[in-house]
C-alpha positions as a Markdown table, in Angstrom:
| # | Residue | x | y | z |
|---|---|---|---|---|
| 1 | Unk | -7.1 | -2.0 | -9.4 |
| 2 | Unk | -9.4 | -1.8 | -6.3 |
| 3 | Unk | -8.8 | -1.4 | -3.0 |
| 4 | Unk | -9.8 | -5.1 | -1.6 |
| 5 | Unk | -7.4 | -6.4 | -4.3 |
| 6 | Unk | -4.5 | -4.4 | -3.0 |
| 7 | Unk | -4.7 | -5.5 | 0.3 |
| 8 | Unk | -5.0 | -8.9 | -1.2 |
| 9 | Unk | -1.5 | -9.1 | -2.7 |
| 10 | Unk | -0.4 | -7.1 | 0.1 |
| 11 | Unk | -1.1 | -10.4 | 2.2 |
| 12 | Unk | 1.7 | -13.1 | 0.4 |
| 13 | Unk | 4.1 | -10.6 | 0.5 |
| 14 | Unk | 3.6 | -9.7 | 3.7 |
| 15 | Unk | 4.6 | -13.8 | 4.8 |
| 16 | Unk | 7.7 | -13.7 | 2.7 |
| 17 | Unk | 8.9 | -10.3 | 4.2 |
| 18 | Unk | 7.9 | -11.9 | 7.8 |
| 19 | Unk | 10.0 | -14.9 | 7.0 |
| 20 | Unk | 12.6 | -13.4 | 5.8 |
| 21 | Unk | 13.2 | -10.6 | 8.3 |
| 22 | Unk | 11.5 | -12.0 | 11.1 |
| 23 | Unk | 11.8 | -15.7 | 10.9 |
| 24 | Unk | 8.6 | -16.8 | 13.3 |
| 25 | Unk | 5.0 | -17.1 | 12.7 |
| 26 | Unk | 4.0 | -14.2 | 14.6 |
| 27 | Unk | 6.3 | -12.4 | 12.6 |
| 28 | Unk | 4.6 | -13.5 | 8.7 |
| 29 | Unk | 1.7 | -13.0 | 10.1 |
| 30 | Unk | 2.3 | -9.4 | 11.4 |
| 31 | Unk | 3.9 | -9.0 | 8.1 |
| 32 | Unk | 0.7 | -10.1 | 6.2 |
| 33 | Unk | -1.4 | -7.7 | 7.9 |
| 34 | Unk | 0.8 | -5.0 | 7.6 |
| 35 | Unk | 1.6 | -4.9 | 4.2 |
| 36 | Unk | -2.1 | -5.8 | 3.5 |
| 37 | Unk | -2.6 | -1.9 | 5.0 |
| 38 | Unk | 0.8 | -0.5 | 3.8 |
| 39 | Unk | -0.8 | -2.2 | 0.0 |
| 40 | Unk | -3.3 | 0.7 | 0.3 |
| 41 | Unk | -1.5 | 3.5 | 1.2 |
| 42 | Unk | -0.1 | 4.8 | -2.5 |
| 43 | Unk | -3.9 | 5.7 | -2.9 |
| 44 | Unk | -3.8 | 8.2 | -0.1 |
| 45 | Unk | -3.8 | 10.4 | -3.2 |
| 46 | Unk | -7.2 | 9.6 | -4.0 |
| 47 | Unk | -9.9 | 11.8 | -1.2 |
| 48 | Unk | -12.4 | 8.6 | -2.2 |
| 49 | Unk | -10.0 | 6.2 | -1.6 |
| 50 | Unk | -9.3 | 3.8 | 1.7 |
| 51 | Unk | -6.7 | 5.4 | 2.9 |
| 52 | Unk | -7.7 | 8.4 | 2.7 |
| 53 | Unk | -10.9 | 7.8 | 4.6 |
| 54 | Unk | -9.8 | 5.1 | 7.0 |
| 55 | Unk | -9.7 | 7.9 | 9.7 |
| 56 | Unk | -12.2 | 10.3 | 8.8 |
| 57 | Unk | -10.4 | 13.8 | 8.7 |
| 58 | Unk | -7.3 | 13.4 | 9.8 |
| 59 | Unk | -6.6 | 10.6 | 6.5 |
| 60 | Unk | -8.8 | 13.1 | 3.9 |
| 61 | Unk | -6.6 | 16.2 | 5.4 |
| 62 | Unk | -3.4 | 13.9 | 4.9 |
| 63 | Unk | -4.7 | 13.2 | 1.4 |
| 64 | Unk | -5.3 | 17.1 | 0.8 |
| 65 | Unk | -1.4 | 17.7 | 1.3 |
| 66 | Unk | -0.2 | 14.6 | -0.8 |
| 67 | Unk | -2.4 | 15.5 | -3.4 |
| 68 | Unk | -1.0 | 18.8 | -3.3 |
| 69 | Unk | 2.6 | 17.5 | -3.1 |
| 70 | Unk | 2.3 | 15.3 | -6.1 |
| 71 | Unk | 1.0 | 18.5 | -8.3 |
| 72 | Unk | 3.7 | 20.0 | -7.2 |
| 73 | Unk | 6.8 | 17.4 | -8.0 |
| 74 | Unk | 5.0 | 16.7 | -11.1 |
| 75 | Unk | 5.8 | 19.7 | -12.3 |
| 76 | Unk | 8.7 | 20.1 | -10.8 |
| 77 | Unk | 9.8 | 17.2 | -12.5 |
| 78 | Unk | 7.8 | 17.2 | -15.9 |
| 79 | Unk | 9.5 | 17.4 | -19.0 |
| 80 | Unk | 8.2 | 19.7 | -21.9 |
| 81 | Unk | 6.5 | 16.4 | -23.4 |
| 82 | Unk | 5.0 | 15.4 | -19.8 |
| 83 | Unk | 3.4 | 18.9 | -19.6 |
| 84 | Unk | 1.9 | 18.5 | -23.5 |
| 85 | Unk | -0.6 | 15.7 | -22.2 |
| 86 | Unk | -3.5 | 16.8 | -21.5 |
| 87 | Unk | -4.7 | 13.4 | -20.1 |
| 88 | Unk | -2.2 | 13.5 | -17.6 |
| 89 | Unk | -3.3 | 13.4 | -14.1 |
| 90 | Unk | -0.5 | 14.9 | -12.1 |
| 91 | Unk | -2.2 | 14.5 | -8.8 |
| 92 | Unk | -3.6 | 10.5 | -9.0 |
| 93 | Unk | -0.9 | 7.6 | -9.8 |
| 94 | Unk | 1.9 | 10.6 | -9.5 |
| 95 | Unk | 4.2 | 10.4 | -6.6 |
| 96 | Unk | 3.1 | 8.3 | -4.5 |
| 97 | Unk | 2.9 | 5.8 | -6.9 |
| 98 | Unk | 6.9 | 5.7 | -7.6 |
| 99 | Unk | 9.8 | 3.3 | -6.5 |
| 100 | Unk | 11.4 | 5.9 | -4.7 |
| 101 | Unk | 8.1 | 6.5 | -2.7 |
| 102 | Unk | 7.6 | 3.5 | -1.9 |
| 103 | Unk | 10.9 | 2.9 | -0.8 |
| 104 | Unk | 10.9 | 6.5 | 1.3 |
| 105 | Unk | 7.8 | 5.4 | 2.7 |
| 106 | Unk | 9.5 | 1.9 | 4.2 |
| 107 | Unk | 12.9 | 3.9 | 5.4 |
| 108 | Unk | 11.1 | 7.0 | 7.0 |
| 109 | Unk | 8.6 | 4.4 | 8.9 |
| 110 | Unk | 10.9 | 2.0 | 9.9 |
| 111 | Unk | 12.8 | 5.0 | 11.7 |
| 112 | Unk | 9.7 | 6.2 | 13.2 |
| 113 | Unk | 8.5 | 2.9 | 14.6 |
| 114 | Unk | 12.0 | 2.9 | 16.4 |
| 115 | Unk | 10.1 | 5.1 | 19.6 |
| 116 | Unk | 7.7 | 3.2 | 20.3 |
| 117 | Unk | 4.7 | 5.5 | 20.8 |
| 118 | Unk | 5.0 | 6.3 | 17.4 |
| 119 | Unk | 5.4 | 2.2 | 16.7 |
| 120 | Unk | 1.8 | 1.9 | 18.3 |
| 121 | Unk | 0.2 | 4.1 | 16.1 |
| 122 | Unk | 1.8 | 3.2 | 12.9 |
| 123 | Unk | 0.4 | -0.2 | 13.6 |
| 124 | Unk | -2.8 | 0.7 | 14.9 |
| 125 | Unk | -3.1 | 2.4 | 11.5 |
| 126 | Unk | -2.2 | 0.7 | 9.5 |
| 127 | Unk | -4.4 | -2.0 | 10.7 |
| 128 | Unk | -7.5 | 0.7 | 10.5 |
| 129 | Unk | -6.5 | 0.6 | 6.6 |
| 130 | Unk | -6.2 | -3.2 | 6.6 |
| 131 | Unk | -9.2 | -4.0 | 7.8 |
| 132 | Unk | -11.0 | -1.4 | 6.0 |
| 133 | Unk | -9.4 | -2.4 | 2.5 |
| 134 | Unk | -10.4 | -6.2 | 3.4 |
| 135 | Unk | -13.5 | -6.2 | 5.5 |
| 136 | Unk | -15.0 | -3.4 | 3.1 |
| 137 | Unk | -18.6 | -4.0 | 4.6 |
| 138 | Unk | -17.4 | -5.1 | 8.0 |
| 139 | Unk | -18.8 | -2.4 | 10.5 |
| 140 | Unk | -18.1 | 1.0 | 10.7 |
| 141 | Unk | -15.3 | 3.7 | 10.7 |
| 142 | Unk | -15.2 | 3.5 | 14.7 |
| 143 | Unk | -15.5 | 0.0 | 15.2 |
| 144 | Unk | -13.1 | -0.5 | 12.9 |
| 145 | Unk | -10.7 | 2.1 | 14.7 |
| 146 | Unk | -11.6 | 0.2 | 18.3 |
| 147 | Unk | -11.2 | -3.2 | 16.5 |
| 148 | Unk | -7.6 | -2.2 | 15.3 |
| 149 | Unk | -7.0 | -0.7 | 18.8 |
| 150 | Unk | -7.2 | -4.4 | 20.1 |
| 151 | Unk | -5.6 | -6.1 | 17.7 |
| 152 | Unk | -3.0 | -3.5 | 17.9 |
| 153 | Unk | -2.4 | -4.1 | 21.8 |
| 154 | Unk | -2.5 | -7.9 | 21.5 |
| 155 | Unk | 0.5 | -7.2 | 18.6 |
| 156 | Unk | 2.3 | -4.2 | 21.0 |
| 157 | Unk | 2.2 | -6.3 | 23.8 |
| 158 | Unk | 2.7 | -9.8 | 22.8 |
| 159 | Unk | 5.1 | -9.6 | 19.9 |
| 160 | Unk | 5.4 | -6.3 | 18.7 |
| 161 | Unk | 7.4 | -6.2 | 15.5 |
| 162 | Unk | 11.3 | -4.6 | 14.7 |
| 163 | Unk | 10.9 | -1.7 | 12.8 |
| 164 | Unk | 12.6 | -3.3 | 10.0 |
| 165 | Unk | 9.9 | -5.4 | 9.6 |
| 166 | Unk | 7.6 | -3.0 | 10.0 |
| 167 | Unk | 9.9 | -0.8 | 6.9 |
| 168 | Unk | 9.7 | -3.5 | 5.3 |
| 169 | Unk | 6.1 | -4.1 | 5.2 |
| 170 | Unk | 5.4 | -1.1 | 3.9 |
| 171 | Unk | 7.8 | -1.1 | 1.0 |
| 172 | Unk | 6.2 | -5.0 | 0.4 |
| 173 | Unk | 3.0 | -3.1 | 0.3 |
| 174 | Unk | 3.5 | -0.3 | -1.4 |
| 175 | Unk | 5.5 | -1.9 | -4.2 |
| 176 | Unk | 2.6 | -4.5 | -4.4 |
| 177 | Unk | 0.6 | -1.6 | -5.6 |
| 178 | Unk | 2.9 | -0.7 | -8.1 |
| 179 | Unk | 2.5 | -3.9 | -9.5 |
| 180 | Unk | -0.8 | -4.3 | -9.4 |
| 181 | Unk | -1.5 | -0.9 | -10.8 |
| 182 | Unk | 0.9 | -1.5 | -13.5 |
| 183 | Unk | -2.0 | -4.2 | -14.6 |
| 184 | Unk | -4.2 | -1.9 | -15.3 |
| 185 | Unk | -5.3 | 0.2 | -18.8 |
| 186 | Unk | -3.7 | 3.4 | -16.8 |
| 187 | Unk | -0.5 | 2.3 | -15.7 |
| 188 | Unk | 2.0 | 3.8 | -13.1 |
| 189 | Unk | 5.3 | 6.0 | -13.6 |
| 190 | Unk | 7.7 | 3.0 | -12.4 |
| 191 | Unk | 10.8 | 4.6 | -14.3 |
| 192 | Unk | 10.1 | 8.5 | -12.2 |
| 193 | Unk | 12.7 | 9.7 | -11.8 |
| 194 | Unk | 14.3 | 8.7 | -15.1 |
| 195 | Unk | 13.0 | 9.6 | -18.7 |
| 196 | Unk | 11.8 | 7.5 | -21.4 |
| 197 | Unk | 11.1 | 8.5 | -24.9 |
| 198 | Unk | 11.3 | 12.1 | -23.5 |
| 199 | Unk | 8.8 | 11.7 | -20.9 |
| 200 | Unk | 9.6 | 11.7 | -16.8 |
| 201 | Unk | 6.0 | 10.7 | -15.9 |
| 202 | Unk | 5.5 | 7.4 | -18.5 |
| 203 | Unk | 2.9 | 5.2 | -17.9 |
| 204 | Unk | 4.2 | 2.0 | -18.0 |
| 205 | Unk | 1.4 | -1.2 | -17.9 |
| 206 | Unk | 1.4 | -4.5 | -18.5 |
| 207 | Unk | 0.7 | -5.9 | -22.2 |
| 208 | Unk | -2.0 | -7.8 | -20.9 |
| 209 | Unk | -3.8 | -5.5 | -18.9 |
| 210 | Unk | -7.3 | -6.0 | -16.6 |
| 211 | Unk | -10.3 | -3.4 | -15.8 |
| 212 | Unk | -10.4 | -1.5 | -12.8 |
| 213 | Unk | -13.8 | -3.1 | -11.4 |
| 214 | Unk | -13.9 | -5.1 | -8.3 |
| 215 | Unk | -16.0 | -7.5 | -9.2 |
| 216 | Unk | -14.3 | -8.5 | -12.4 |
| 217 | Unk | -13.3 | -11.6 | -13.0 |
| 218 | Unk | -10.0 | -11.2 | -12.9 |
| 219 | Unk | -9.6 | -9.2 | -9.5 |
| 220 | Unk | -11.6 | -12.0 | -8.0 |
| 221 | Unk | -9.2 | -14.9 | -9.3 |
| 222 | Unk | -6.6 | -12.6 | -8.1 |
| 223 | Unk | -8.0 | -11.7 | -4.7 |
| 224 | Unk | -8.5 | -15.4 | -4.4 |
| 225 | Unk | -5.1 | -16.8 | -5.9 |
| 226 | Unk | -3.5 | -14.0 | -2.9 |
| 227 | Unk | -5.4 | -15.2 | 0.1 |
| 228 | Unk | -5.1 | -18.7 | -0.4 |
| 229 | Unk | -1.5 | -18.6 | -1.1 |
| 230 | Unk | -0.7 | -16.7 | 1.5 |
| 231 | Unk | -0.9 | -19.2 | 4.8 |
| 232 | Unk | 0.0 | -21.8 | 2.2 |
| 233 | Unk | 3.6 | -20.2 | 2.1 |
| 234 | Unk | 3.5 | -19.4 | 5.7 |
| 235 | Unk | 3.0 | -23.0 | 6.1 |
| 236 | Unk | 5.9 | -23.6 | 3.9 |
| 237 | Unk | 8.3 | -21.0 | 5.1 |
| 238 | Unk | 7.8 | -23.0 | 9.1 |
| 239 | Unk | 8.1 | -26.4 | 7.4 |
């Protein structure tokens, strides 16, 4: 699945994890946009990918290490039937694309964003990743940066979000990749750490399962099925 379509189902989820943690509007829509950024950030494994070029080389240097860090769990972790595939790609859709990940990701920066320096620039990235993973042609890498920064300020200094919600988010957003990934012909390792038919690293996918091309059909009905449900349950949630 493509970036733009990960933020996309990033942005429903977002709402519910706003309403349910925070309650206001502020707070879904916070939540939308955060988890729309937090939807990209499994692919931070990928040097091509959004999130690892949101930020130019700090994100591709980040990627370097993950990238790194998944070989290295994977085979760690690999069982003797794991290590027999030669197909397997033990640095893409490893462990970053795991439930425990993703739920690491939303504990460790839910503690971070408890100082709030470090709150500022979780969000400020995280909306760098949003609006590049949405707004794909939309300016470049610095006014995208300076166009977070505001938005970032007007969020800091106006309603700036609890950390849980901004644990949560990311969680929301990361799972939501799962998901979506999980769609595709490739599938994701949603069982890691547990073993299945003798295997640590299965990919499990969906039997009906959709190409990896933006401008399929199907990522477009989904893209557009996620963004216009979105406010639509924000609406609800304040009814």
């Amino acid at each position: 699945m493509m970036g733009r379509t990960h933020a996309a189902t990033g942005l429903p989820l977002g709402v519910a994890v706003g309403a349910a943690v925070d309650g206001t509007l502020p707070g879904m829509v916070i939540g939308a946009w955060l988890c729309a950024g937090a939807a990209l950030l499994p692919d931070i494994d990928t040097p091509v990918s959004t999130a690892a070029t949101a930020l130019g080389p700090l994100t591709r240097r980040v990627s370097v290490g993950v990238r790194a860090c998944s070989a290295a769990v994977w085979w760690a972790t690999a069982t003797k039937r794991d290590t027999e595939d030669e197909r397997a790609d033990r640095e893409h859709r490893a462990l970053t694309h795991t439930v425990p990940a993703a739920a690491a990701a939303g504990m460790l920066t839910a503690a971070a964003t408890v100082w709030a320096p470090t709150a500022w620039l979780i969000v400020w990235a995280l909306t760098v990743i949003a609006l590049r993973g949405v707004l794909t042609e939309a300016g470049g890498r610095w006014s995208t940066a300076t166009s977070a920064a505001g938005l970032t300020i007007v969020v800091m200094v106006l309603a700036p979000p609890h950390p849980v919600l901004v644990g949560a988010a990311v969680s929301a957003g990361a799972s939501a990749h799962l998901a979506g990934d999980a769609l595709t012909r490739q599938g994701v390792p949603l069982t890691w750490p547990l073993t299945h038919r003798g295997r640590r690293w299965w990919m499990w996918r969906s039997p009906l399962t959709i190409g990896t091309d933006e401008n399929s059909r199907a990522e477009r009905a989904l893209r557009c099925a996620c963004t216009i449900f979105a406010p639509f349950l924000g609406a609800w949630e304040m009814m």
